[in-house]
NUTOR-876843 format. One record per atom (N, C-alpha, C): residue in three letters; x, y, z. Coordinates in pm, 1 decimal. Each point is the difference from the previous one (the first is absolute). Layout:
REM residues N
ATOM type     east    north       up
ATOM  ala        X        Y        Z
...
END
This chain:
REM residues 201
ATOM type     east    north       up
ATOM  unk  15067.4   -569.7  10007.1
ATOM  unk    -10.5     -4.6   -146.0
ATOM  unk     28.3   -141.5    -49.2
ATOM  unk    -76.8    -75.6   -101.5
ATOM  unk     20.5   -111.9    -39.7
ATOM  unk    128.8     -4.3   -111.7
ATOM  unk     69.8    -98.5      8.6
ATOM  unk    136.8    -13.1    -51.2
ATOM  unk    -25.0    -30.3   -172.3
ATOM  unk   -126.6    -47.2    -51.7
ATOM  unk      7.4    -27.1   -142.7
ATOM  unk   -156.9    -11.1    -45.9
ATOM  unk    -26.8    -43.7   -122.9
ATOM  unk   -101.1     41.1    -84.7
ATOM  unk    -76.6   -121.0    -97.0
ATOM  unk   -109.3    -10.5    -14.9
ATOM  unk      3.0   -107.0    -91.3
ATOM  unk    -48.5     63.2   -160.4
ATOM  unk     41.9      9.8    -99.0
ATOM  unk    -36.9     39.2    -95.4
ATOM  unk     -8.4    -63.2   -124.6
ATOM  unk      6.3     58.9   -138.2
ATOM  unk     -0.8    -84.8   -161.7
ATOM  unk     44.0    110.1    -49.5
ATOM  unk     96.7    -68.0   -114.6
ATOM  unk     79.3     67.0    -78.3
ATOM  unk    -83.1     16.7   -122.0
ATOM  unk     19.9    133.5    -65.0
ATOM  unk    -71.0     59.1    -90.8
ATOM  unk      9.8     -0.5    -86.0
ATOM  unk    147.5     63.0    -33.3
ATOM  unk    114.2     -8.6   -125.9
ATOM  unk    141.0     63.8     33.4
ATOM  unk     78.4     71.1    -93.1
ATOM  unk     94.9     63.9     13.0
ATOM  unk    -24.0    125.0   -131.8
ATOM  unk     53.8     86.7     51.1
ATOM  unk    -14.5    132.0    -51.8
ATOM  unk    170.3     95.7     22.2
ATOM  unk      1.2    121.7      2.3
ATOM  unk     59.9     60.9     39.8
ATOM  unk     -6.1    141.7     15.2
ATOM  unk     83.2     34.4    132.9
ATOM  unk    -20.7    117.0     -7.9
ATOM  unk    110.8    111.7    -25.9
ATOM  unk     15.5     82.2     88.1
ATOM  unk    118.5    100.2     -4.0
ATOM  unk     48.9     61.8    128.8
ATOM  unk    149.5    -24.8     63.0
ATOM  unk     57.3     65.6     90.5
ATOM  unk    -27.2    141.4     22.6
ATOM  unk     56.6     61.7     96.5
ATOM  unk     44.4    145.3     28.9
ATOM  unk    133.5     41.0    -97.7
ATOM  unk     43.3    -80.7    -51.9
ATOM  unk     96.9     76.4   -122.8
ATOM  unk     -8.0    -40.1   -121.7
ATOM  unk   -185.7    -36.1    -28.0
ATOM  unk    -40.5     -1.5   -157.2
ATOM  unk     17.7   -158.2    -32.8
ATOM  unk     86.9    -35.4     36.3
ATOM  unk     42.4   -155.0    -56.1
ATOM  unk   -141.4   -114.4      8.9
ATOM  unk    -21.6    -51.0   -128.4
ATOM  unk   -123.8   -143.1     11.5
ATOM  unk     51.4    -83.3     94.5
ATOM  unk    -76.7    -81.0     93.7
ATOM  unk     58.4    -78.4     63.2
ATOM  unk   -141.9    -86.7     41.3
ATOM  unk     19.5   -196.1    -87.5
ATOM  unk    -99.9    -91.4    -16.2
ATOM  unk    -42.9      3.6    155.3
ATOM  unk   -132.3    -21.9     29.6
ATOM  unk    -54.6    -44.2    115.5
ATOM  unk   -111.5    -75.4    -21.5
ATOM  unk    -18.1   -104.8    102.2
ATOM  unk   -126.1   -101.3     31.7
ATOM  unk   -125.6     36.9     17.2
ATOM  unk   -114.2     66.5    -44.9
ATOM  unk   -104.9     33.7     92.0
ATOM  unk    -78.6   -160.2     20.2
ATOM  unk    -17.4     24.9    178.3
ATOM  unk    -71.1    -98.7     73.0
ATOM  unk   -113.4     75.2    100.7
ATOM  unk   -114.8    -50.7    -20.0
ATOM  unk    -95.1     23.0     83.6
ATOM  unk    -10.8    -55.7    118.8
ATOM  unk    -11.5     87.8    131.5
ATOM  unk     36.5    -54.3    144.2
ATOM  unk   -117.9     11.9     25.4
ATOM  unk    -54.4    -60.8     47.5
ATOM  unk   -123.9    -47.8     52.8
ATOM  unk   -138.8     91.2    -42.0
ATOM  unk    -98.7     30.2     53.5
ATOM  unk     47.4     16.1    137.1
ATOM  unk    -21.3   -135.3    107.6
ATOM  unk    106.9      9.1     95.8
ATOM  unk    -55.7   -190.8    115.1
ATOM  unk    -50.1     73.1     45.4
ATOM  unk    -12.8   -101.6     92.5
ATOM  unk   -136.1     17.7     91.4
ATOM  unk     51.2   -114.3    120.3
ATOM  unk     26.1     49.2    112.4
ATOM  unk     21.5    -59.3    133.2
ATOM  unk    -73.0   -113.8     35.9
ATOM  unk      2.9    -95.8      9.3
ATOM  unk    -80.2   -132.5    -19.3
ATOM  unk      5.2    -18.3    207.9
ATOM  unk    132.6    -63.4     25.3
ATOM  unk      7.4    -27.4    138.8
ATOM  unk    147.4     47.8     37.6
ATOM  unk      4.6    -16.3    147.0
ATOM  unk    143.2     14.9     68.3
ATOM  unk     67.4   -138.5     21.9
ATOM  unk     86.2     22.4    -28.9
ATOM  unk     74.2   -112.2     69.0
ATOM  unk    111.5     52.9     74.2
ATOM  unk    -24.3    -47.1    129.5
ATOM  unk     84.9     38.5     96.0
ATOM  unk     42.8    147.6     16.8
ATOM  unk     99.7     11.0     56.8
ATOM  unk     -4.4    156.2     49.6
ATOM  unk    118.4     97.3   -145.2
ATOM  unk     17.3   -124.3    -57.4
ATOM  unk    109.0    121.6    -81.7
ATOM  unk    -22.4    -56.2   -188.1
ATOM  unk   -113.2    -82.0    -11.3
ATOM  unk    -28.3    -55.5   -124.6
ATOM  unk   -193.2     69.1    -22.1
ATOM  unk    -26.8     20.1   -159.5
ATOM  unk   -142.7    -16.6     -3.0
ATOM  unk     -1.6    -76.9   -147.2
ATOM  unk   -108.5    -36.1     -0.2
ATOM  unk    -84.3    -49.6   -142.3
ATOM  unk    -72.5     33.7    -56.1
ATOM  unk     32.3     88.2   -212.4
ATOM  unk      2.9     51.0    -50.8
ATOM  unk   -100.6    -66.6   -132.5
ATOM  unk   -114.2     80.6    -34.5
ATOM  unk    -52.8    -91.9   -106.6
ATOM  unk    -29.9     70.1    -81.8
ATOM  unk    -13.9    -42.9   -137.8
ATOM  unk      9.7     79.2   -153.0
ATOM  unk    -62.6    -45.7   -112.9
ATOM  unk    -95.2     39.0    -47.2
ATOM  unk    -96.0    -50.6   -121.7
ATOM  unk   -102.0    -72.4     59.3
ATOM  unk    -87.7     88.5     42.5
ATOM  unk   -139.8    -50.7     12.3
ATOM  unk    -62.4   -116.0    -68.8
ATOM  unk    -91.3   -103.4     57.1
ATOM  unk    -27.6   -132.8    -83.6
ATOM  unk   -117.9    -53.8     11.4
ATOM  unk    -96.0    -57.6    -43.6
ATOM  unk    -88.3   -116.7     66.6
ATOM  unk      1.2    -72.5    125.9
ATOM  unk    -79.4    -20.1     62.8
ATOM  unk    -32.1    -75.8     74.6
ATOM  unk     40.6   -129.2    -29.3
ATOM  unk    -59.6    -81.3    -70.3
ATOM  unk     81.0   -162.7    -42.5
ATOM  unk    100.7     25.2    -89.2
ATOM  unk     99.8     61.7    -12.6
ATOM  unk    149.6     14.9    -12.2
ATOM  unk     95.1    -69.0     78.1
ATOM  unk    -72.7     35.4    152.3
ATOM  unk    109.2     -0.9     73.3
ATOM  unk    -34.8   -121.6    146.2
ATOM  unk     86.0    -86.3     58.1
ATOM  unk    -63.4    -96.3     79.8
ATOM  unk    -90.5     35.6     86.2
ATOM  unk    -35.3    -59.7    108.0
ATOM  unk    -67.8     37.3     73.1
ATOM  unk     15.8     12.4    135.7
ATOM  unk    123.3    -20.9     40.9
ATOM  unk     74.5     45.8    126.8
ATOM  unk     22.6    129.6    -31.4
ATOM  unk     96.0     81.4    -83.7
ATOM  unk     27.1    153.4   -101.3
ATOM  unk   -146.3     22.1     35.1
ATOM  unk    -88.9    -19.8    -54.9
ATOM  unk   -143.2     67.4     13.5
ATOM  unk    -55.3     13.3    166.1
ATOM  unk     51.2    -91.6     39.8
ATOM  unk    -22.1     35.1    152.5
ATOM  unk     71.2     95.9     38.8
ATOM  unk    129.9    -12.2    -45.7
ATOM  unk     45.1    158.9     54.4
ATOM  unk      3.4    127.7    -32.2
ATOM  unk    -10.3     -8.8   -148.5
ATOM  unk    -61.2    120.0    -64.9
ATOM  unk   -142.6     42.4     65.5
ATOM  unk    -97.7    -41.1     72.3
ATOM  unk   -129.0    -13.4     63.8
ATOM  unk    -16.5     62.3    151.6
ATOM  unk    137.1    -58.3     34.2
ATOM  unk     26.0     32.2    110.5
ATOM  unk     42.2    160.6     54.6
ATOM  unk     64.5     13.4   -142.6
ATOM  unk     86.5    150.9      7.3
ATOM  unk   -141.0    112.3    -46.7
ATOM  unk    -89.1    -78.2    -59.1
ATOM  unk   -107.7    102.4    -98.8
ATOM  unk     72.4     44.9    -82.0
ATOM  unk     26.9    -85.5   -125.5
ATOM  unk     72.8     59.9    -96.0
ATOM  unk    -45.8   -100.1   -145.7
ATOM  unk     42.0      8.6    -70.5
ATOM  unk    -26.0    -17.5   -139.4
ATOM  unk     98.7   -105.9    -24.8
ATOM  unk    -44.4    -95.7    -74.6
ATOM  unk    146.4   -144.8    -17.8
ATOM  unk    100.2     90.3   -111.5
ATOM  unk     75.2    -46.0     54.8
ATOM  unk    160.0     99.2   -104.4
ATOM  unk     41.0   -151.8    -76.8
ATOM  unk     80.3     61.2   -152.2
ATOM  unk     31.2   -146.8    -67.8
ATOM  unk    177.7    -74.6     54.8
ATOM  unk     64.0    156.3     29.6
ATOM  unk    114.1     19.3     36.7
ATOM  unk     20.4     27.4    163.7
ATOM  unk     98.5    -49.5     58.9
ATOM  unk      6.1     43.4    177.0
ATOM  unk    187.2    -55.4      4.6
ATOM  unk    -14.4     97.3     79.4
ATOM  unk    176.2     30.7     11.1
ATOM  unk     28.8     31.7    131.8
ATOM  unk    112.0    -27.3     39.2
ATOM  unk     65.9     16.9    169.3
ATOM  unk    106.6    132.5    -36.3
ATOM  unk    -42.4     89.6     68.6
ATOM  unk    105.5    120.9     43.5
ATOM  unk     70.5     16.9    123.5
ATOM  unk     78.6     73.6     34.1
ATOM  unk     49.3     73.3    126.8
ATOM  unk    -93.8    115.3     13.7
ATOM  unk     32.7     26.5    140.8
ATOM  unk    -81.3    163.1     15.0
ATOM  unk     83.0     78.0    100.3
ATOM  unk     92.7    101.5     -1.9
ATOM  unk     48.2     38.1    129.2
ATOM  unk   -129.0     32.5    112.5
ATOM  unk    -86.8     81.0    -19.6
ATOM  unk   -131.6     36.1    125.9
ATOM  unk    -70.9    -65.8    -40.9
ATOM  unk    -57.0   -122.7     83.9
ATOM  unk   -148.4   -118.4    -18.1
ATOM  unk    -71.4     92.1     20.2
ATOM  unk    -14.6    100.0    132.2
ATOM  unk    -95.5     57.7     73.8
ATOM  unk    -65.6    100.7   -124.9
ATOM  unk     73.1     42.0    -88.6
ATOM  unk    -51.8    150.7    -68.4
ATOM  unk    -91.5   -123.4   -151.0
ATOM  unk     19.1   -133.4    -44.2
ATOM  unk      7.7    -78.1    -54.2
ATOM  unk   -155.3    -33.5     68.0
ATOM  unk   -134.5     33.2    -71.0
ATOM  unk   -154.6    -91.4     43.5
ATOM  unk    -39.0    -95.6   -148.8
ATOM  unk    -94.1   -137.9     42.0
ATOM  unk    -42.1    -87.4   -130.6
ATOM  unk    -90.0     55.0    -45.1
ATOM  unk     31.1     20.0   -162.0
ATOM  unk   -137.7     54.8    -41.5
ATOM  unk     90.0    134.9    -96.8
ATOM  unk    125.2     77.6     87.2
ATOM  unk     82.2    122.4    -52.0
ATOM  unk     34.0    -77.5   -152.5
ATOM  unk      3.5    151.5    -59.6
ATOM  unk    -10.7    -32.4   -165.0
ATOM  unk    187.0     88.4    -26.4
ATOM  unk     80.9   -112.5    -55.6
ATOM  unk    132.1     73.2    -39.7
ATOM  unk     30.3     27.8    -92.8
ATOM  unk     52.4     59.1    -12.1
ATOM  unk     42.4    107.7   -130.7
ATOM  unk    119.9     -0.9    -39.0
ATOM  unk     43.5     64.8   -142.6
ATOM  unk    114.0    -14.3    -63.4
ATOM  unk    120.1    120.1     94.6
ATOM  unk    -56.4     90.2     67.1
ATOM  unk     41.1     96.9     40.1
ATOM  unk    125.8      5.3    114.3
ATOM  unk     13.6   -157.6     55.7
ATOM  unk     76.1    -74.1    106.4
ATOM  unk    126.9     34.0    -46.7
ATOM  unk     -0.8     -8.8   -124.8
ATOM  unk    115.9     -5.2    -81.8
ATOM  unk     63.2    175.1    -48.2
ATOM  unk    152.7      5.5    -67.3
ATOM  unk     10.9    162.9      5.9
ATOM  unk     88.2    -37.6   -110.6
ATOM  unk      1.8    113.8   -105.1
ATOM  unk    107.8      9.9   -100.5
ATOM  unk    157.3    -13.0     70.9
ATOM  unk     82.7    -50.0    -54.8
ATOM  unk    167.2    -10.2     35.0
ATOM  unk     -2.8   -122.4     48.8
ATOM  unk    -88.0    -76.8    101.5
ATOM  unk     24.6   -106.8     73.8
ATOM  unk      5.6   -110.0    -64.9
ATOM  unk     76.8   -118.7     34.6
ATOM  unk     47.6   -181.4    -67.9
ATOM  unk    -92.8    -17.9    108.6
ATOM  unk   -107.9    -84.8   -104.8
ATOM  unk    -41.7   -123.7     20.1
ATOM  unk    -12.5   -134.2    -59.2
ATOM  unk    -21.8   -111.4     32.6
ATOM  unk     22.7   -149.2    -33.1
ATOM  unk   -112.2    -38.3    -27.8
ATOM  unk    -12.1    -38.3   -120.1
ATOM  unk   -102.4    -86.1   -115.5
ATOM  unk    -66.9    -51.7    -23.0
ATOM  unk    -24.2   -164.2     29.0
ATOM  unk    -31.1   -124.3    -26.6
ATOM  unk   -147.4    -20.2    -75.4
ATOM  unk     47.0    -66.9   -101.2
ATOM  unk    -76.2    -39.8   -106.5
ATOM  unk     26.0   -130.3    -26.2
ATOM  unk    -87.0    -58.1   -123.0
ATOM  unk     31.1   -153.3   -111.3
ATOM  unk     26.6     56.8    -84.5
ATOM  unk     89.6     -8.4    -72.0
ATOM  unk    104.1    -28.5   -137.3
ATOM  unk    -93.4    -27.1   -121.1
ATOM  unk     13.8     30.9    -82.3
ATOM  unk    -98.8    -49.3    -94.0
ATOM  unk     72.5   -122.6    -76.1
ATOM  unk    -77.4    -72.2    -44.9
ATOM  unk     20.9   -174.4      1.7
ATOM  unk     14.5     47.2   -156.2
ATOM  unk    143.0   -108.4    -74.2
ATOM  unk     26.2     26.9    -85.2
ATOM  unk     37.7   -120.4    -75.1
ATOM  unk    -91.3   -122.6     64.3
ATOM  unk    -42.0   -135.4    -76.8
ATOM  unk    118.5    -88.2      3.5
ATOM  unk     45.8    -84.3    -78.2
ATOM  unk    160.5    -87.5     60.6
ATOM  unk     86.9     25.8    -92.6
ATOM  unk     77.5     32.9     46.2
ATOM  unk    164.5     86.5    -11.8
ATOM  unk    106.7   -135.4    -55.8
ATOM  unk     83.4     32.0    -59.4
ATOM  unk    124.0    -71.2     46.5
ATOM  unk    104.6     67.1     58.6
ATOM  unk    149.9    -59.1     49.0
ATOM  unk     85.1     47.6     98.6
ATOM  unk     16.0    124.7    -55.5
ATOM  unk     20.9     -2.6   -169.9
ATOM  unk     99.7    229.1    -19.5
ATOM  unk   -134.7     75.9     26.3
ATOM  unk   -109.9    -39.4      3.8
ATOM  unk    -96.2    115.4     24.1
ATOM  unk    -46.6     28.2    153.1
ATOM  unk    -19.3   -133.6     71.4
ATOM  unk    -68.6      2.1    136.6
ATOM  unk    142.6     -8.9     71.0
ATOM  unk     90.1      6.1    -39.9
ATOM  unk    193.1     -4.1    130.4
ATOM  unk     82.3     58.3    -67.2
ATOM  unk     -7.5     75.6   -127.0
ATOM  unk    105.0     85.4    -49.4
ATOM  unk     56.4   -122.9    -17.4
ATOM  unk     67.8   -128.6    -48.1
ATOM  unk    106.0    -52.9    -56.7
ATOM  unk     52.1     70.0    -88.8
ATOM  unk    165.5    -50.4    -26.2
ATOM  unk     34.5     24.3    -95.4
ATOM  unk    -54.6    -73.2   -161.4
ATOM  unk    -20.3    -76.1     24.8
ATOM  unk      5.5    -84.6   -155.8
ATOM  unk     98.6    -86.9    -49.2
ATOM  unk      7.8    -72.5    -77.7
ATOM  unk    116.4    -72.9    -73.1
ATOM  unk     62.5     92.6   -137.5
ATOM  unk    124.7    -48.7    -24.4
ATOM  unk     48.5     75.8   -144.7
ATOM  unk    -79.1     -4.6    -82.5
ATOM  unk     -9.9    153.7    -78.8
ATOM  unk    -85.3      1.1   -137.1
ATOM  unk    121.3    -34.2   -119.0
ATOM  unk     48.6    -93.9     38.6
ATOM  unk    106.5    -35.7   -102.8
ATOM  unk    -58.9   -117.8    -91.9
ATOM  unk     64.6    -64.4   -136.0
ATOM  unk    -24.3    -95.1    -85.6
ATOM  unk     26.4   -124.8     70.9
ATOM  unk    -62.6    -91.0     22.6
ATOM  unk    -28.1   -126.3     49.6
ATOM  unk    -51.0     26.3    147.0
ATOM  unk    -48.6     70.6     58.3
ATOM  unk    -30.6     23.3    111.2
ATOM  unk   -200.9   -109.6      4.6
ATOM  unk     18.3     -9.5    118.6
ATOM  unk   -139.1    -47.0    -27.4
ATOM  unk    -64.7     40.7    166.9
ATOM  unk     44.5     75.5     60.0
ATOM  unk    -18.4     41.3     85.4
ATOM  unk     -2.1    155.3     60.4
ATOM  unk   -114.5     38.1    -75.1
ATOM  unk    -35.3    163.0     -2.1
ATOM  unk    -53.4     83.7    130.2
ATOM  unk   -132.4   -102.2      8.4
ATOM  unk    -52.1    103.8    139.2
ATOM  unk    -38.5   -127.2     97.9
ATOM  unk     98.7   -147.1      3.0
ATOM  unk    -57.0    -92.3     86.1
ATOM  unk     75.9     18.7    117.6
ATOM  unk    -59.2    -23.5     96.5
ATOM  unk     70.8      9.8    156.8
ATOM  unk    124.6    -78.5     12.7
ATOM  unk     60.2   -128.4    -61.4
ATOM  unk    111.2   -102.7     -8.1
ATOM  unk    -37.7   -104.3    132.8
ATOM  unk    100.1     -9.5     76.8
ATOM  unk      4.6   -165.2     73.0
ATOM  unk    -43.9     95.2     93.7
ATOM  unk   -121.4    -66.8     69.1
ATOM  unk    -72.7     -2.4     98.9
ATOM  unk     56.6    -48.6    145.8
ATOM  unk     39.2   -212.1    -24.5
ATOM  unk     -0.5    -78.7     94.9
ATOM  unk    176.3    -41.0      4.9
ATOM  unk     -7.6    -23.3     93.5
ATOM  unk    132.4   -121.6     52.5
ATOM  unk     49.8   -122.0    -84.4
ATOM  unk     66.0    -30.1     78.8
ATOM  unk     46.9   -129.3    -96.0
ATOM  unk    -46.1   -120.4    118.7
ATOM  unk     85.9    -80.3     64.0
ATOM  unk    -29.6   -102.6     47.7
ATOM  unk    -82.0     40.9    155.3
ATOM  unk     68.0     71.7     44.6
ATOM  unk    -26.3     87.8     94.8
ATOM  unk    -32.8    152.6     34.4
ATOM  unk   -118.9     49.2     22.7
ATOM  unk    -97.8    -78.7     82.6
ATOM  unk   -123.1    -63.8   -109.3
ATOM  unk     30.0     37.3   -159.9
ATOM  unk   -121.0    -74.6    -57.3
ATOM  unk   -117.7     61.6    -12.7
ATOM  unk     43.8    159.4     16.4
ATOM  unk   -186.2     61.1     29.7
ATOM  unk      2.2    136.2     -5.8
ATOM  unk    -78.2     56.3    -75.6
ATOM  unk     44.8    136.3    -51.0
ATOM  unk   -134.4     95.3    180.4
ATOM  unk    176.1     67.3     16.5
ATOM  unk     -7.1     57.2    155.3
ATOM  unk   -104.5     91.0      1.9
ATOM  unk   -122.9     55.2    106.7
ATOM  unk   -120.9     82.6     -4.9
ATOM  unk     30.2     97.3    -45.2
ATOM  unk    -65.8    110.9    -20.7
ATOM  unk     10.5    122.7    -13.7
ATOM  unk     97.9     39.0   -135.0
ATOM  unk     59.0    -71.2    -69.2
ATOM  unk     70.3    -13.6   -110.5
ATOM  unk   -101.3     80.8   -115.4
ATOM  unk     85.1    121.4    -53.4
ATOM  unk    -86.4     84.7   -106.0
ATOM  unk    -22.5   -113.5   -139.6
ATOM  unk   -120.8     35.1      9.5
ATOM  unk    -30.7    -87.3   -165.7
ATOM  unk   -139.8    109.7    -25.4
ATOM  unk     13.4    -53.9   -146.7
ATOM  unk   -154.8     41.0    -62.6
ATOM  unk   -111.2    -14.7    112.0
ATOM  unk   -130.5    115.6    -30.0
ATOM  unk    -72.8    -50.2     47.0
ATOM  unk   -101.6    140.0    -13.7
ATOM  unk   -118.4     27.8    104.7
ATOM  unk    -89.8     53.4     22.5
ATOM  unk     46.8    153.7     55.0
ATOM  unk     13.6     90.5    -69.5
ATOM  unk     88.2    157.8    -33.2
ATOM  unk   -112.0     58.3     86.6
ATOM  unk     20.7     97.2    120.1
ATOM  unk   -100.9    112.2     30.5
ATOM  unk    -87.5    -70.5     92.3
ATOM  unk   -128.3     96.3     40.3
ATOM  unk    -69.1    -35.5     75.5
ATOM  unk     -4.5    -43.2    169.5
ATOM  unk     97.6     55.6     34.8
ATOM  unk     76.2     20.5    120.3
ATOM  unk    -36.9     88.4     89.9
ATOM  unk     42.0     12.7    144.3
ATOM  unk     -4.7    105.4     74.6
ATOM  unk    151.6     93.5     15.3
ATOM  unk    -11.8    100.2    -52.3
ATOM  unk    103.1     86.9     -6.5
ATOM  unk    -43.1     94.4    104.2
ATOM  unk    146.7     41.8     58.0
ATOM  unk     17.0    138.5     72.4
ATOM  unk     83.9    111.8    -90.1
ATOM  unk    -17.7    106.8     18.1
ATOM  unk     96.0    125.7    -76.1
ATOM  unk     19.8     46.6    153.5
ATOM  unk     96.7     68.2     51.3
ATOM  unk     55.0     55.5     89.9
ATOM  unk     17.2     99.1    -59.8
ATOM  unk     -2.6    148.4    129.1
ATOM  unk      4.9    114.9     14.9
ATOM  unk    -50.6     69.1   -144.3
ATOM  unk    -64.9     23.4    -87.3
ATOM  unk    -88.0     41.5    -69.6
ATOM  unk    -21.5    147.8     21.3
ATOM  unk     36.4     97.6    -76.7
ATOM  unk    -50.7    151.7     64.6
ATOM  unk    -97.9     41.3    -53.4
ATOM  unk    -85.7     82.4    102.2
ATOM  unk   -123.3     24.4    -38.5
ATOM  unk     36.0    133.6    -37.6
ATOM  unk    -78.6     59.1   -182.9
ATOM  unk    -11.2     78.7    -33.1
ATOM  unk    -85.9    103.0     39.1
ATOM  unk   -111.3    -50.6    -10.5
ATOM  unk   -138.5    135.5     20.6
ATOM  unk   -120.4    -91.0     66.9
ATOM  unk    -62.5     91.7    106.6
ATOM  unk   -102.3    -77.0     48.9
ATOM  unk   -145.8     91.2      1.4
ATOM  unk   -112.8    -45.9   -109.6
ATOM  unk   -102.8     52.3      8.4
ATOM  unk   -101.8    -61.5     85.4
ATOM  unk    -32.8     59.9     92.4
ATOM  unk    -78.9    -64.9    130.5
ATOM  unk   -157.7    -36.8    -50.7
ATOM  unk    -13.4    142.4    -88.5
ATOM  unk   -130.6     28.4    -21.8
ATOM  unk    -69.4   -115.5   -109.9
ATOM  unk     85.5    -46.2    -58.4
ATOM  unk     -4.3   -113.9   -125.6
ATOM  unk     13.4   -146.4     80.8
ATOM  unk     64.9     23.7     83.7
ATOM  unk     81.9   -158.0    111.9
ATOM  unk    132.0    -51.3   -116.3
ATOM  unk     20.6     92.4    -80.4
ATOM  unk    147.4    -77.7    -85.4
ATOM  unk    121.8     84.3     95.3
ATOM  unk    107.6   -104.1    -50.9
ATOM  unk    135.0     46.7     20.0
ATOM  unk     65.2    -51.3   -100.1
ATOM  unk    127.3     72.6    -34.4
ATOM  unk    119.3    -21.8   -125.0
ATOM  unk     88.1    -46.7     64.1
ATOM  unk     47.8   -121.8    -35.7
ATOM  unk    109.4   -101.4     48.2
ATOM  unk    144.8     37.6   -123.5
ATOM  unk     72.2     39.6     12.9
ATOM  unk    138.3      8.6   -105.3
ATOM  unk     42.4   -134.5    -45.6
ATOM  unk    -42.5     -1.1   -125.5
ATOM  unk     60.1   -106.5    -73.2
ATOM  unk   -117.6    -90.8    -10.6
ATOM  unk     28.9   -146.9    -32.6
ATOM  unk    -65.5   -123.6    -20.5
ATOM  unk    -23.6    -35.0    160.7
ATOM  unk   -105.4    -53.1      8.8
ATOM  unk     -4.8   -153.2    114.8
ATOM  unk   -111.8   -110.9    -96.1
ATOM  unk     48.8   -107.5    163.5
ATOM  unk    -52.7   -134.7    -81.7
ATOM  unk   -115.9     23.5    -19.4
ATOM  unk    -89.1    -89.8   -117.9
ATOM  unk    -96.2    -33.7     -6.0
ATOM  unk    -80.5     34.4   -128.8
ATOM  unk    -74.5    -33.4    -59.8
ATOM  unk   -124.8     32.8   -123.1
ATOM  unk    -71.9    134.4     37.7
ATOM  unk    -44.0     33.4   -121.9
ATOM  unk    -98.3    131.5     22.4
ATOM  unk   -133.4    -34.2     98.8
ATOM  unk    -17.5     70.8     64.6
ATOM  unk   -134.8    -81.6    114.1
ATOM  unk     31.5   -126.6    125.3
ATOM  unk    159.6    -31.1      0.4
ATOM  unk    -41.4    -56.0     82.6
ATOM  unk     73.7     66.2    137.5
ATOM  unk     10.9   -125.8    116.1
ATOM  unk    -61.3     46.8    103.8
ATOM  unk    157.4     35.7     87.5
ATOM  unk    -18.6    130.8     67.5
ATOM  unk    174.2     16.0     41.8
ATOM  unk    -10.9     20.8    136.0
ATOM  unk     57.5    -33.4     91.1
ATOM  unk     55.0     51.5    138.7
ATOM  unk    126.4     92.5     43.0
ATOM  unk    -60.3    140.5     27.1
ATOM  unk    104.0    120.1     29.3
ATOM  unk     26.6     -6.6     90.4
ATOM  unk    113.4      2.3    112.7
ATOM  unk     46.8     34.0    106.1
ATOM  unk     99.4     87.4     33.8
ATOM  unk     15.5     95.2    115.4
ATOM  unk     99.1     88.7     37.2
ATOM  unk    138.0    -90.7     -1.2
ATOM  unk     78.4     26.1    -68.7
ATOM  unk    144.1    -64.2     15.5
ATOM  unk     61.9     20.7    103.6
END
């Protein structure tokens, strides 16, 4: 069985437990992939959203050619416990997956243009007191004589979102095979439509 999924997030909705209670969930559409190649005895390669021909280079087109298959826009590396039960060309399904089980996420963040420190690092702020002139600025940055140089990685303003995020252990609500959706509990990363990677946790 292959260890994860390539899919797009739909929206969020909600549904309802076994004891009545609403409870928000993600719907994301899992593929369906489509088995591209093997790699090695315990990996394969996974492709998603069918595309054009001049989309995609022309080495990819050699191997999409090779397999007799259709150029995919998306291709992803999985695990597989059985290679042997695993042929190129097999079409996967949302069905891998089972209500109750954590799985892990990964999406982009949706980009939220340039921030300063209290919005993109939680700062605190300066006093909202009378003579204050220092509300939402970050304060002293640099050094004094030594070393002279404001140190890397130092939080400042800047470019908010648009990132690669993971969510860990994630429970899956409901899985309709027949549709290829599944209900993820709660939020994960990313915009309506874009592009997510599910895996068995």
């Amino acid at each position: 069985m292959v260890s994860g999924m390539i899919g797009r997030k739909i929206g969020m909705g909600q549904t309802f437990d076994g004891s009545g209670r609403a409870v928000g969930v993600t719907v994301v559409e899992l593929g369906p992939c489509v088995v591209v190649q093997k790699r090695g005895d315990s990996r394969v390669q996974l492709g998603y959203g069918p595309t054009k021909e001049n989309r995609v280079s022309k080495p990819l087109m050699g191997q999409f050619k090779k397999a007799g298959l259709a150029p995919y826009r998306i291709l992803r590396d999985f695990d597989v416990d059985e290679p042997g039960s695993i042929e190129v060309g097999q079409e996967i399904r949302a069905d891998i997956f089972n209500p109750g089980e954590r799985v892990k996420v990964v999406g982009t963040s949706k980009g939220k243009g340039f921030a300063g420190v209290m919005k993109r690092w939680n700062f605190g702020g300066g006093k909202e007191t009378h003579g204050s002139r220092s509300h939402r600025i970050p304060g002293s940055v640099g050094q004094c004589a030594w070393p002279s140089r404001v140190f890397k990685g130092k939080k400042m303003p800047g470019r908010m979102g648009g990132v690669r995020v993971t969510a860990p252990r994630v429970e899956v609500i409901e899985v309709r095979s027949e549709e290829n959706l599944i209900l993820l509990k709660g939020p994960i990363p990313g915009s309506r439509g874009g592009i997510v990677f599910i895996r068995k946790s």
